[in-house]
C-alpha positions as CSV (number, residue, x, y, z in Angstrom):
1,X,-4.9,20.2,-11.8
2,X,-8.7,20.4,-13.0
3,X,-10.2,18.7,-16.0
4,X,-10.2,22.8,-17.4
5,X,-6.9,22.9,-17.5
6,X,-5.5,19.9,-19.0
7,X,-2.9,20.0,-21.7
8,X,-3.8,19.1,-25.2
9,X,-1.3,16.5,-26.6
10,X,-0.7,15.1,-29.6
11,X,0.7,11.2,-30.2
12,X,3.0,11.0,-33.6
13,X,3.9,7.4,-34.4
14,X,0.7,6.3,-33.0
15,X,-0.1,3.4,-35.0
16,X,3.0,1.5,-33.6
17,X,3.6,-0.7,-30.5
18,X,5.0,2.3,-28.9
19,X,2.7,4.8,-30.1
20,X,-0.1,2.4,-29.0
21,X,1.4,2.3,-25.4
22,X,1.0,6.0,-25.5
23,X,-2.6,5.9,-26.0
24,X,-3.2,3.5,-22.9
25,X,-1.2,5.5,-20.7
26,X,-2.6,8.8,-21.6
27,X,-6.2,6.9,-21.5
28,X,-8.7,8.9,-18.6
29,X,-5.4,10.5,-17.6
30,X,-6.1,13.5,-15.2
31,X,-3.7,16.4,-16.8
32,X,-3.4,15.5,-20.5
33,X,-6.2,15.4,-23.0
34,X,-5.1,13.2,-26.7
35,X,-6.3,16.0,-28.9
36,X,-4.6,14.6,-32.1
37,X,-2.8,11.4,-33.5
38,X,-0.5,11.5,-36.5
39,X,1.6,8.7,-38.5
40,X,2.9,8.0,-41.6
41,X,1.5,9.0,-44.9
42,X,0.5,5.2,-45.2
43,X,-2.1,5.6,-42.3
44,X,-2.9,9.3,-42.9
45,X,-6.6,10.3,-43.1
46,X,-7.7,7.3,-42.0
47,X,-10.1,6.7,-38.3
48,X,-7.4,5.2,-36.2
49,X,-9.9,2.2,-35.3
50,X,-9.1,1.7,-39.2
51,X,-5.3,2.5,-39.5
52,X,-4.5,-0.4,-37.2
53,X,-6.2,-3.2,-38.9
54,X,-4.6,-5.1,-41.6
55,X,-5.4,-6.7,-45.2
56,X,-7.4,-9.1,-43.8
57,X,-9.5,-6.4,-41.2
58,X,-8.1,-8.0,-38.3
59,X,-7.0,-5.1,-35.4
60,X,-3.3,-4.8,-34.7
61,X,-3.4,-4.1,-31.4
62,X,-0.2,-4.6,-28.9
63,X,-0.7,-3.8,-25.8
64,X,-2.4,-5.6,-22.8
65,X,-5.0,-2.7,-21.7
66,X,-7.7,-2.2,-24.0
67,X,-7.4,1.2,-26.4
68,X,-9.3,4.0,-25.1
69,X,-12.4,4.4,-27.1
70,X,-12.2,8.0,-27.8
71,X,-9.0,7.3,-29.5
72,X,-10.6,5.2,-32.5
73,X,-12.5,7.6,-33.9
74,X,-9.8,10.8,-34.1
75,X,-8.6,10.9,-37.7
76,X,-4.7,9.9,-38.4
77,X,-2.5,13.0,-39.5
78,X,0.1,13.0,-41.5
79,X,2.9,13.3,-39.2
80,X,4.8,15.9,-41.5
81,X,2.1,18.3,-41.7
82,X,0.8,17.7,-38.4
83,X,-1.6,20.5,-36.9
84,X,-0.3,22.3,-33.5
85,X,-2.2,25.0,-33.4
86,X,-4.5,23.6,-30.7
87,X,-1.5,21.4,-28.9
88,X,0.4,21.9,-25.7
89,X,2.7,19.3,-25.9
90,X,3.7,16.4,-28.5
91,X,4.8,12.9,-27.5
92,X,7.0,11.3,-30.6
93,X,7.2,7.0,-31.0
94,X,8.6,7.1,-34.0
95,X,12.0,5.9,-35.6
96,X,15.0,7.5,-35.3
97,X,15.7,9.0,-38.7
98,X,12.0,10.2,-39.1
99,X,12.4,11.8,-35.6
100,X,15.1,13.9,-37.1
101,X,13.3,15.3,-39.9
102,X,9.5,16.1,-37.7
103,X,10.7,16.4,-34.1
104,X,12.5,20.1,-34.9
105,X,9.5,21.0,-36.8
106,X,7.0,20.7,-33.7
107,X,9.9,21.9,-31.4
108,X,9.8,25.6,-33.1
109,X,5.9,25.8,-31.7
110,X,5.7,23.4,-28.7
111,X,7.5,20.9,-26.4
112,X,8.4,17.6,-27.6
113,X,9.1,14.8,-25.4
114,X,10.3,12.1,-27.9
115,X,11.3,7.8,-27.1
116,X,13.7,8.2,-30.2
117,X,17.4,8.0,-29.7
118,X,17.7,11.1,-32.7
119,X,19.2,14.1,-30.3
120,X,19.6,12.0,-27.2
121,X,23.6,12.8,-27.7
122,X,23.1,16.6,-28.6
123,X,25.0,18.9,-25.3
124,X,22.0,21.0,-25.1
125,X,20.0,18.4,-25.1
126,X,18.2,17.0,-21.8
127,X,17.7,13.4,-21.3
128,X,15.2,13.5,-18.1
129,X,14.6,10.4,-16.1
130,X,12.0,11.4,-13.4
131,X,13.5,11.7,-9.8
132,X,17.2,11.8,-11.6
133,X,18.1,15.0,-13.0
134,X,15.3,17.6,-13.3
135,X,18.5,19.9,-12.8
136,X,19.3,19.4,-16.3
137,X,16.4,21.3,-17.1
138,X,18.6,24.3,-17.3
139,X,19.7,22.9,-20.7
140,X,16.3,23.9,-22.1
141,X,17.0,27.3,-22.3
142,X,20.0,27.0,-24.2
143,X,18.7,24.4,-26.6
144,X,15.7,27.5,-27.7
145,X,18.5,30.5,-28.0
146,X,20.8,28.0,-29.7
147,X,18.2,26.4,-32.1
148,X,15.4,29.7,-31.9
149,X,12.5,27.2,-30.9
150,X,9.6,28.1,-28.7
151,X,9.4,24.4,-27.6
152,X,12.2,22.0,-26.9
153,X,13.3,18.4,-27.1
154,X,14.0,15.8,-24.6
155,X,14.3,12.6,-25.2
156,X,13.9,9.5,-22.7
157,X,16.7,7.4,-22.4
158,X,17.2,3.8,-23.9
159,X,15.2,1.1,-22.4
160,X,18.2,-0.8,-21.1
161,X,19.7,2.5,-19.0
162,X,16.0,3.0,-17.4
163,X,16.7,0.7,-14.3
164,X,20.5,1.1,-14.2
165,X,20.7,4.7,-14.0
166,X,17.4,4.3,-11.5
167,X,19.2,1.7,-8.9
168,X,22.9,4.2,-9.7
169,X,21.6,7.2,-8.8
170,X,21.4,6.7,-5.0
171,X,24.6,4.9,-4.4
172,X,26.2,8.0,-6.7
173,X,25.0,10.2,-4.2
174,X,25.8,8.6,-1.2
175,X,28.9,6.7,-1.6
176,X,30.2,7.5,-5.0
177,X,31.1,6.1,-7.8
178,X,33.9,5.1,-8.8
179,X,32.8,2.6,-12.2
180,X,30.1,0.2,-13.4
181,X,30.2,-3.1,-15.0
182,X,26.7,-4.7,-16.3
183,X,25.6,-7.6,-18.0
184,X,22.2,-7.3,-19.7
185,X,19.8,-9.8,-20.5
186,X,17.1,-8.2,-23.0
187,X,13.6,-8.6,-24.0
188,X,12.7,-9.1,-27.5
189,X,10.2,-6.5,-27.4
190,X,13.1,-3.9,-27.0
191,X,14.1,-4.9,-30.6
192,X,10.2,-3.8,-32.1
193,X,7.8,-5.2,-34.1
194,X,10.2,-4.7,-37.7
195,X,12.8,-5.7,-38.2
196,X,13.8,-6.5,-34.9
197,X,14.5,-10.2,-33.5
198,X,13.0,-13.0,-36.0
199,X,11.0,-15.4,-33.6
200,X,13.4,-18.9,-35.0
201,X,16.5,-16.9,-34.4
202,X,15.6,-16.3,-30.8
203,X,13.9,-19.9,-29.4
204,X,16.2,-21.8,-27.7
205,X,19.1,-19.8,-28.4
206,X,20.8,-15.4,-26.5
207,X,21.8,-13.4,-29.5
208,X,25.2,-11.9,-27.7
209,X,25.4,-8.8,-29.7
210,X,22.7,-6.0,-30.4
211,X,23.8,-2.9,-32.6
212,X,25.3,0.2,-31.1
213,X,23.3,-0.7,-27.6
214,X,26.2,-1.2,-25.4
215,X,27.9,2.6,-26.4
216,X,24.1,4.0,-26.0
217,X,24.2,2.6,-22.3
218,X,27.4,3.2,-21.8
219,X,26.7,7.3,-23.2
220,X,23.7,7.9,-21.4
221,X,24.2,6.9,-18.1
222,X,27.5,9.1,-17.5
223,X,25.1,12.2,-19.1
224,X,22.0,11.5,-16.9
225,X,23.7,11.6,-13.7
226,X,26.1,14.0,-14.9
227,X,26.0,18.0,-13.8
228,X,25.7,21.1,-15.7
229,X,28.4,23.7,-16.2
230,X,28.4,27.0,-18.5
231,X,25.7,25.3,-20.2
232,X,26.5,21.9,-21.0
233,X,26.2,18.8,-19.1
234,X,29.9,17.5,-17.5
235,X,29.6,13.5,-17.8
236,X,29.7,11.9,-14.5
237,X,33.4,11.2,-13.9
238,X,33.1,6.8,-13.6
239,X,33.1,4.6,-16.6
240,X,31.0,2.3,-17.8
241,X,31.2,-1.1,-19.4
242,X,28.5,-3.2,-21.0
243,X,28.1,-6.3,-22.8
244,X,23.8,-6.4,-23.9
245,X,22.6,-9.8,-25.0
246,X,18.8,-10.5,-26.7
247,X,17.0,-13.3,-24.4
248,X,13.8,-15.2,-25.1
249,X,11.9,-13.1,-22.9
250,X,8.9,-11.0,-24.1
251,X,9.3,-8.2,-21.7
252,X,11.2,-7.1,-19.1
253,X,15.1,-6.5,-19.4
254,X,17.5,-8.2,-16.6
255,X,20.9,-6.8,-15.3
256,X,23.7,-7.9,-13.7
257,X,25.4,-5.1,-12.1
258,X,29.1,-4.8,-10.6
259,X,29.6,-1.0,-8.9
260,X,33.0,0.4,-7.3
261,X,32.1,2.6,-4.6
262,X,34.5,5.8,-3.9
263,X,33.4,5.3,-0.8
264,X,32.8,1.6,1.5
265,X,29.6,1.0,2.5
266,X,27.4,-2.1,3.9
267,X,24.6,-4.2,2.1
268,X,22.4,-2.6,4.9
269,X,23.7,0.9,4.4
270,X,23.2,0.3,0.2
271,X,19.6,-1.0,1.1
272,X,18.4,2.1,2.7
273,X,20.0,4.6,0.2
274,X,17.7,2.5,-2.3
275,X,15.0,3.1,-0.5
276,X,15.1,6.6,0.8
277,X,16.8,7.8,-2.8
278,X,13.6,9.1,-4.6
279,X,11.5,10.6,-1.2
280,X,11.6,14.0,-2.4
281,X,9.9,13.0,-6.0
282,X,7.4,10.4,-4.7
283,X,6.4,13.3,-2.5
284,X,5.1,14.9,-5.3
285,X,2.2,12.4,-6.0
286,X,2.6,12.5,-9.8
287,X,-0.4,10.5,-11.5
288,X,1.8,8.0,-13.3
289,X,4.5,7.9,-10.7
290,X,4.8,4.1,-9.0
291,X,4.6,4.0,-5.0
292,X,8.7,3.2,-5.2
293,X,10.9,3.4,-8.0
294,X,13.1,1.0,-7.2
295,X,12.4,-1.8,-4.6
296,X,14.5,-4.3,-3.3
297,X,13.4,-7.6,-3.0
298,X,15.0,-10.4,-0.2
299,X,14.0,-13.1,-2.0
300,X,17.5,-15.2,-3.7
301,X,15.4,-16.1,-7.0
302,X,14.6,-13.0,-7.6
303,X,13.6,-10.6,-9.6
304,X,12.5,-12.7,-12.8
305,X,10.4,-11.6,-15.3
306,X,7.6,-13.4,-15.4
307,X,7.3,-13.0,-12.3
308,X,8.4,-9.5,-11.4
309,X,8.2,-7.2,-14.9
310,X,4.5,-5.8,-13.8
311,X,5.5,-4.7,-10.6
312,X,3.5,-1.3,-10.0
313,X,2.7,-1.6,-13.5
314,X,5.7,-2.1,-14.6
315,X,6.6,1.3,-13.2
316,X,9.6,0.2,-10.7
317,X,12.8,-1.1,-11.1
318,X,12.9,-4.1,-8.9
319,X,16.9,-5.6,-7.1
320,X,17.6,-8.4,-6.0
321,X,20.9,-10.4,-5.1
322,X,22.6,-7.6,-3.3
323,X,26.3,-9.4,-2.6
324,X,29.6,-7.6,-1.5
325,X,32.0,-8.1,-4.3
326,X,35.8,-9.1,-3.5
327,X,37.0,-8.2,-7.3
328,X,36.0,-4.4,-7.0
329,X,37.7,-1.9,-4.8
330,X,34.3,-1.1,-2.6
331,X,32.7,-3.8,-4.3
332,X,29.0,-4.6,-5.1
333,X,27.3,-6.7,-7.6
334,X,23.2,-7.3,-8.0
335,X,20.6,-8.2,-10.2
336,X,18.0,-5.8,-11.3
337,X,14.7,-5.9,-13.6
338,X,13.0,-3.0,-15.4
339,X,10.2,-3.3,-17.9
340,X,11.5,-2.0,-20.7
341,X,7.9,-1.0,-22.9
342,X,6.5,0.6,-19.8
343,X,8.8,2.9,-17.6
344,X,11.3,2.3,-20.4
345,X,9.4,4.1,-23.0
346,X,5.4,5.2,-22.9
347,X,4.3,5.5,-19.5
348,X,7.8,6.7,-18.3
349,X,7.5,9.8,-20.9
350,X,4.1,10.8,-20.0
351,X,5.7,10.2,-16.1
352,X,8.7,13.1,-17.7
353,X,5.9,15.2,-18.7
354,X,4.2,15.2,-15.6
355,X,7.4,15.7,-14.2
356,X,7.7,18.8,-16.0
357,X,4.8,20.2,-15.5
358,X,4.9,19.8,-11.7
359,X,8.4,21.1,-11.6
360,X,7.1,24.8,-12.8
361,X,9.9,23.6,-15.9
362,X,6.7,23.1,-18.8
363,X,4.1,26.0,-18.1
């Protein structure tokens, strides 16, 4: 795709950590071109380079990567009367109740690929993970004659089901199914900037319980790798069980993962369905796509964190601990990492939208 023909996007929530991420990932990108940013009233009309510094001046910048000059000097829209006439696509950071009020509005003109949870649960309703279920694109057309939009919706999934549903998805082809137990150990990034995880509750201590995460998981993964019939996605047929815990860990969140096979299969035998599972999307050569995502590492300490979470950028899932289980009929248990600010939310919707495109699904 030429520098003529990329697609003008707009960022909405761009003032946030999220929003922020967006910028960096879209920054020199080859397809998309950030036309316009838009926030809250709060920052509107404001240089950007402006709307993220505080009382005192001092920039309030998240991320790791520099911001991409060009963005500080676009003005801040309101995100409520944001412009579209000049916009191909929108990428949404915002909260969830906000999301429901704006989202619909930009999804009348243009698509919306959005990190809020707000129609995540809707049946006509994708929720795309790249290399998963671009099958479920079929949903699009039903969600315009249902809602009479020219655009669409599709949200990315929760952070915590990134790398599960990523390391399920070849073991649900291959062997089956039959259910899922997992054990999450969470950043404190996935909680945000406000309100989020107070720094003193968090040192020295795993907050066992975070709101309504555990049903999202839970939700989400049975949709994604679900199929579609007379228009609505059929929830794979396996349960799920969770139990998410907080962890004093910046980024990255850890899993421990129990899977009953339908049918048996060998460490060796899981191993290569890992690693042969997404050929046919790494083919494609996407510009944000990792060189594997997921990758299995031999090492017994591993994956960790610190030492793991920035793998490919922070683009793959990475295993580790791959055991036969003798509790599970079929039985296998491992732990797996997935950063949960970059595939789980920025960089793995502008991956969806290159997805899209690619896919002959987003002209």
């Amino acid at each position: 795709m030429s520098a003529a023909k990329k697609r003008r996007v707009a960022v909405v929530g761009a003032t946030g950590v999220a929003g922020q991420q967006f910028l960096v990932s879209l920054g020199n990108h080859p397809w998309f071109e950030v036309a316009r940013l838009a926030a809250s009233e709060r920052s509107a009309g404001k240089k950007f380079g402006d709307a993220i510094k505080d009382a005192s001046g001092a920039t309030r910048w998240f991320c790791d990567e520099p911001c991409p000059k060009e963005a500080l000097n676009l003005t801040v829209e309101n995100a409520e009367k944001l412009v579209l006439d000049d916009i191909d696509l929108v990428f949404t950071a915002i909260e969830t109740e906000p999301a429901k009020i704006v989202e619909p509005i930009y999804a009348k003109r243009v698509p919306v690929i959005s990190t809020a949870s707000a129609f995540r649960y809707e049946k006509d309703v994708p929720v795309f993970l790249p290399g998963v279920n671009i099958d479920h694109a079929a949903l699009i057309a039903e969600q315009r004659k249902n809602r009479g939009w020219k655009g669409f919706i599709t949200p990315g999934p929760n952070c915590t089901t990134v790398g599960l549903v990523f390391t399920l998805k070849p073991l649900h082809d291959r062997f089956g199914i039959g259910s899922v137990i997992m054990t999450s150990m969470q950043a404190v990034s996935g909680a945000g900037r406000s309100p989020g995880v107070l720094s003193y509750d968090i040192l020295d201590n795993v907050v066992p319980y975070i709101p309504k995460e555990e049903e999202k998981v839970q939700t989400e993964t049975q949709k994604i790798l679900g199929t579609i019939k007379d228009g609505t996605i059929v929830s794979a047929p396996f349960n799920v069980s969770c139990t998410c815990t907080r962890v004093n860990v910046i980024d990255g969140h850890t899993e421990a993962v129990f899977v009953s096979l339908k049918k048996p299969a060998t460490t060796d035998e899981i191993k290569q369905a890992w690693k042969q599972g997404y050929d046919e999307f790494l083919s494609l050569k996407l510009p944000s796509a990792p060189p594997e995502l997921v990758h299995y590492t031999e090492e017994p300490f591993r994956p960790q964190p610190r030492l793991d979470r920035n793998f490919n950028d922070g683009m793959t899932t990475v295993i580790g601990r791959l055991r036969t289980d003798n509790v599970l009929p079929n039985g296998i248990k491992y732990v797996l990492l997935s950063h949960n600010t970059k595939m789980g939310a920025a960089k793995g919707a502008v991956l969806t939208g290159e997805y899209l495109i690619k896919s002959g699904i987003m002209q």
